[in-house]
C-alpha positions as CSV (number, residue, x, y, z in Angstrom):
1,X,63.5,-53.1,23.6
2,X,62.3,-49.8,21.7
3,X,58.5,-49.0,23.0
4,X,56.3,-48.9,20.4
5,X,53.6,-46.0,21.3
6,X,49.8,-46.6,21.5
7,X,49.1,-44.0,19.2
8,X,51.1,-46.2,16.3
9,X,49.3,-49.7,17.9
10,X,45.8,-48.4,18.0
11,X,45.7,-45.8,15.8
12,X,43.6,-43.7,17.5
13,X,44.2,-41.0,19.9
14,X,44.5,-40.8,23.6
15,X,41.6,-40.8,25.7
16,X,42.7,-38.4,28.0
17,X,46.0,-36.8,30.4
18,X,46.8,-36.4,33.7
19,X,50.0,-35.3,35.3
20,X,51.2,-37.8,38.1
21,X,53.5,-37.6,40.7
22,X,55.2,-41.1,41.5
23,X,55.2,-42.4,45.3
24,X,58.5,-43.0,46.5
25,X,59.8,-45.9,48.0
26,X,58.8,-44.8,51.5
27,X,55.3,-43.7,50.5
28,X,54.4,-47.2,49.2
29,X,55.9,-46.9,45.6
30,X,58.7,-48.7,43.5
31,X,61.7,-49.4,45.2
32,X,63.4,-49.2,41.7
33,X,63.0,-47.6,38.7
34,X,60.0,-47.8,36.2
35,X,60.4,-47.6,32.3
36,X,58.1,-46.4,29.7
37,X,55.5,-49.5,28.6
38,X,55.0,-50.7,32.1
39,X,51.6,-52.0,32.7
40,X,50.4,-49.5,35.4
41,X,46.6,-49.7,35.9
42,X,44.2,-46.9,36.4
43,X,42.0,-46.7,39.7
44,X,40.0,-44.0,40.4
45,X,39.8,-42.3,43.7
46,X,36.3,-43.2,44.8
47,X,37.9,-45.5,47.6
48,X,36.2,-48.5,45.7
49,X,39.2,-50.0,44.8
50,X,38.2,-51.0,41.5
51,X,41.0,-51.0,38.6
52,X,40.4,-50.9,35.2
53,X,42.5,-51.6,32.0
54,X,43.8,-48.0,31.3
55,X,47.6,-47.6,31.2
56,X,49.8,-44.4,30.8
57,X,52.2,-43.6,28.3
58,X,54.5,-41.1,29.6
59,X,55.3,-37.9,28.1
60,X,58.7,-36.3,28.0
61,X,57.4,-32.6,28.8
62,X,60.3,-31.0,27.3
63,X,59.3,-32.0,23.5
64,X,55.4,-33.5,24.4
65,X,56.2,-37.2,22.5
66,X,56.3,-40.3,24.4
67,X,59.1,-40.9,27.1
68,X,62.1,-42.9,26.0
69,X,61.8,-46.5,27.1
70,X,65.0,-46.9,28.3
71,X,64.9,-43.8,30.6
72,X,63.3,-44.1,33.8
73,X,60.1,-42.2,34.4
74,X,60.4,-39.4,36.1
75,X,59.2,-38.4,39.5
76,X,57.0,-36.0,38.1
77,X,55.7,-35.5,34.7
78,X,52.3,-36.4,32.0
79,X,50.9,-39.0,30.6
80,X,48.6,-39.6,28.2
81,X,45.9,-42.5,29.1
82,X,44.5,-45.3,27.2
83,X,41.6,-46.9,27.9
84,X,42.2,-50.7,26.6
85,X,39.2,-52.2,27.0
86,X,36.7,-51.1,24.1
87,X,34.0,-52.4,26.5
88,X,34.6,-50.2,29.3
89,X,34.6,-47.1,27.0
90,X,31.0,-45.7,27.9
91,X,31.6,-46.2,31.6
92,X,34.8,-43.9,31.5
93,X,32.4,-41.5,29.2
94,X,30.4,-40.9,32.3
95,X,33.3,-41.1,34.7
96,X,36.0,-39.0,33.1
97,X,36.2,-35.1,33.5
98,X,38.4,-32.8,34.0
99,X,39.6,-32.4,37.7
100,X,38.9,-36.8,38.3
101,X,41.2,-38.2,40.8
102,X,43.1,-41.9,40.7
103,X,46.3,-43.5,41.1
104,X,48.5,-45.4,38.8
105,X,48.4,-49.1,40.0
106,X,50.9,-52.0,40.3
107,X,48.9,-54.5,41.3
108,X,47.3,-53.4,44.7
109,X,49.6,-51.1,45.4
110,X,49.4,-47.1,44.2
111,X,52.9,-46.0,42.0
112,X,51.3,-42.4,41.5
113,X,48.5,-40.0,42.1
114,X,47.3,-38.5,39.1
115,X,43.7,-35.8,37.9
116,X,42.9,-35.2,34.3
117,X,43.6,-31.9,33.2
118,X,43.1,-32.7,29.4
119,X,40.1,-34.8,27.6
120,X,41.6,-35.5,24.0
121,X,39.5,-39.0,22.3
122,X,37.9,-40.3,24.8
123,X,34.6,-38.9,23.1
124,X,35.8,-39.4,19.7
125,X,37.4,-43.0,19.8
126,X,35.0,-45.7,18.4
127,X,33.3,-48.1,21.2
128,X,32.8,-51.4,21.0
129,X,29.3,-53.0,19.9
């Protein structure tokens, strides 16, 4: 199935990007592979366990558009991050900034460490009423 990106669903730009490094299998991760348009949540590292409705799109680095969906993701790489909720928008307003901390979530397990090195819309997409 071709992935359709978030920027031609929504739109609207990204809120933000991190690069990510995937756990491996020993260090709590996937024991297979991972494809582009998986639902990975966003927790931040605050140790309050808390996930919220923000999922990467990965980026193949070489040319800076979205990953191929029927590649797997890459050990290491980018991702650009949507925040999915409208109604959580202000909160990540306050808790976004360059240098924040998370993981990439399956569930409550952690797929990847990731820290936003780039803000792109996250003050510029619309919130909701």
């Amino acid at each position: 199935m071709e992935h359709i990106s978030y920027l031609e669903r929504s739109g609207r730009l990204p809120d933000f990007e991190v690069p990510y490094k995937l756990y491996t299998a020993d260090e709590g991760g996937r024991k297979t592979p991972a494809y582009q348009g998986i639902r990975w949540d966003f927790m931040y590292d605050d140790h309050r366990e808390i996930l919220y409705i923000i999922h990467p799109e990965i980026l193949n680095v070489a040319t800076n558009e979205s990953f191929a969906s029927e590649t797997p993701i890459p050990e290491f790489g980018k991702a650009t991050m949507w925040i999915v909720s409208p109604q959580f928008q202000l909160l990540h307003r306050q808790r976004i900034k360059m240098g924040t901390r998370g993981f990439f979530m399956e569930g409550p397990h952690k797929m990847a460490v990731c820290e936003v090195t780039r803000i792109i819309g996250l003050f510029e997409n619309p919130v909701a009423a």
